[in-house]
C-alpha positions in Angstrom: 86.2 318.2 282.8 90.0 319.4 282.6 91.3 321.2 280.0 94.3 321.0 278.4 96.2 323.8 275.9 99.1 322.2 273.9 101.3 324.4 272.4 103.5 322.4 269.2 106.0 324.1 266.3 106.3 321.2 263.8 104.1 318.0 262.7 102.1 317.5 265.7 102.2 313.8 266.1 102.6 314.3 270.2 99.4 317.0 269.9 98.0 314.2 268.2 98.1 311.5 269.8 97.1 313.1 272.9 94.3 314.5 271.4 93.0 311.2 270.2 93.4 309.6 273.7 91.3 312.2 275.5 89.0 312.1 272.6 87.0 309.5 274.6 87.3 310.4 278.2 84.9 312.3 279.9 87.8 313.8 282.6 89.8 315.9 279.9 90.1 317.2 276.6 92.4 319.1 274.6 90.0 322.1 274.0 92.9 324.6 271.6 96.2 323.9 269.9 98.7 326.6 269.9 101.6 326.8 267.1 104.3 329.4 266.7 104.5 328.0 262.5 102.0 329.0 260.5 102.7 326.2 258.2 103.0 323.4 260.6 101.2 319.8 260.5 100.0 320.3 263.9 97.6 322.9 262.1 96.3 320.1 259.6 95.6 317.5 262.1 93.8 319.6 264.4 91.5 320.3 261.0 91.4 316.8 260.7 90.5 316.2 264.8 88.1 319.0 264.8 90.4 320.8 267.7 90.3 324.4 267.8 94.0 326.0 266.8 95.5 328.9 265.9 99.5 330.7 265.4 100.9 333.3 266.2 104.0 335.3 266.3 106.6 336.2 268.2 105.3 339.9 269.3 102.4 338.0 270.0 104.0 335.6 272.4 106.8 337.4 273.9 106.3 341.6 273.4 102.4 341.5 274.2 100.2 339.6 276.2 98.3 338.8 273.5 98.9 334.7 274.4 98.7 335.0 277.4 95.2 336.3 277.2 94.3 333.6 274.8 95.4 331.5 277.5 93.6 333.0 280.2 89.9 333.0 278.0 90.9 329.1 277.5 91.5 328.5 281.3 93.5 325.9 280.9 94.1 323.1 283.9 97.2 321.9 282.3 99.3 323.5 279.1 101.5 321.4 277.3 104.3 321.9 275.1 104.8 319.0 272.5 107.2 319.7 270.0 107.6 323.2 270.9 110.7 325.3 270.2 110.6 328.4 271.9 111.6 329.4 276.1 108.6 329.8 277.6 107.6 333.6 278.5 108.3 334.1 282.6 104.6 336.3 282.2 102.6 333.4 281.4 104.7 330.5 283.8 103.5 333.1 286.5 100.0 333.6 285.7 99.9 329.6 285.6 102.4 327.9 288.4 102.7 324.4 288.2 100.4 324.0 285.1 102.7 324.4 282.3 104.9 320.7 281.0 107.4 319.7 278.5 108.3 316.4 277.4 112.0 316.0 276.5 113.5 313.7 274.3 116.4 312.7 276.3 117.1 311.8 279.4 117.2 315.2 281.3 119.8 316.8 282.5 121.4 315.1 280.0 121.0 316.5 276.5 118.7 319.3 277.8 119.1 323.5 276.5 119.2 325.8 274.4 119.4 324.2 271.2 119.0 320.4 271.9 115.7 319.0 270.3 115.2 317.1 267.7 117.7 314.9 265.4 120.1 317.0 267.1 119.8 315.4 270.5 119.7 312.1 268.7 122.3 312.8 266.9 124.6 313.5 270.1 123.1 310.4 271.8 124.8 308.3 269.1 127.8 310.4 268.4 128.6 309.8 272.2 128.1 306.4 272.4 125.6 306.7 274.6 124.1 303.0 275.9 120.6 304.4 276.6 118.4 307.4 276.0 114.5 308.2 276.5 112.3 310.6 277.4 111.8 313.2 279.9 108.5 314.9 281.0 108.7 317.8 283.4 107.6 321.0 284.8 108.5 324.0 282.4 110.6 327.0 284.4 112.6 329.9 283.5 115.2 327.9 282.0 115.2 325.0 279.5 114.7 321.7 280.5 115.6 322.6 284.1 112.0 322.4 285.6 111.4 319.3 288.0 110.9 316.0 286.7 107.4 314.2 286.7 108.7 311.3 284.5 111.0 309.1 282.7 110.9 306.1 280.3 114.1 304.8 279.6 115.2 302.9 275.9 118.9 300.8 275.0 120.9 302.5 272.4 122.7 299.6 270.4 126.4 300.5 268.6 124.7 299.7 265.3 121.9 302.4 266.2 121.5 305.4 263.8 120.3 308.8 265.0 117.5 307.6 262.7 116.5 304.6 264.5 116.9 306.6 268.3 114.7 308.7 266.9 112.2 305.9 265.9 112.8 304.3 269.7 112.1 307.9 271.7 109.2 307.9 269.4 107.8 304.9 270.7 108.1 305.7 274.5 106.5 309.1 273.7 103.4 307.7 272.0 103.4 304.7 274.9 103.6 307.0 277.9 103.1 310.7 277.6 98.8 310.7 277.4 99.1 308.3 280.7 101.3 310.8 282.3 99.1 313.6 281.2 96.6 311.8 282.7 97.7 310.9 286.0 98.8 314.0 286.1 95.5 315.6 285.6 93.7 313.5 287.7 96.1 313.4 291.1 97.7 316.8 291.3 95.6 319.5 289.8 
């Protein structure tokens, strides 16, 4: 059985979603839940899913190994950030090559970097006048959203669209496609 580590700052729908669709398989599961907010929904519906989680801090993550050794004791075949707002420490991309993965809500390289997540990225998607946007899952390196990409899904962005209604679109393909990636993934290269 793979395991799988997500790490998520805010409500957690991603988290949850993929924890529901390994719920019933018998090749993975998300076995801990990792949150830089001690007062994000992620932490509520992993109450609610029965999935072990747990924050921590900044010293924690990026001054001390302290995450990194929660990682280790949860050997974790795949770690995925959902939702998660901080770069990634270079100590624990080393200790797990390959096995760390972001999904992006833009089309990559496009919109991608310090500072673009969120309504903000949807919010430059329709103040360009941009005719498409998605989402973009990929490998997680030194820099942000430069890692290789695993896999894109692709949505129209209509002149009438609000950042509101991109929003509502990228949440659709992320629901649709990231567990099946995750899973793929998983199963054909780990």
């Amino acid at each position: 059985m793979k395991r799988i580590v997500i790490f998520a700052s805010g409500s957690g729908t991603n988290a949850e979603n993929l924890i529901k669709f390994f719920q019933n398989r018998h090749n993975a599961s998300v076995v801990l839940v990792l949150t830089n907010n001690a007062y994000a929904k992620v932490l509520d519906r992993c109450k609610n899913l029965k999935v072990s989680a747990m924050s921590f801090n900044k010293i924690a993550f990026t001054e001390t190994n302290d995450v990194l050794n929660v990682l280790k004791a949860s050997n974790p075949d795949l770690i995925i950030l959902a939702g998660f707002l901080w770069k990634f420490p270079e100590a624990i991309l080393n200790e797990f090559p390959n096995k760390v993965i972001n999904i992006h809500p833009a089309l990559l390289p496009k919109y991608g970097g310090k500072g673009m997540f969120g309504m903000h990225i949807h919010e430059a998607v329709v103040g360009n006048k941009e005719t498409e946007t998605g989402i973009t899952i990929h490998y997680v390196n030194e820099h942000y959203d430069e890692g290789a990409i695993i896999f894109q899904a692709k949505c129209d962005v209509r002149p009438s669209d609000s950042a509101d209604d991109v929003a509502a679109k990228i949440h659709e393909l992320e629901m649709e496609h990231f567990p099946e990636v995750v899973e793929k993934l998983l199963l054909n290269n780990l």
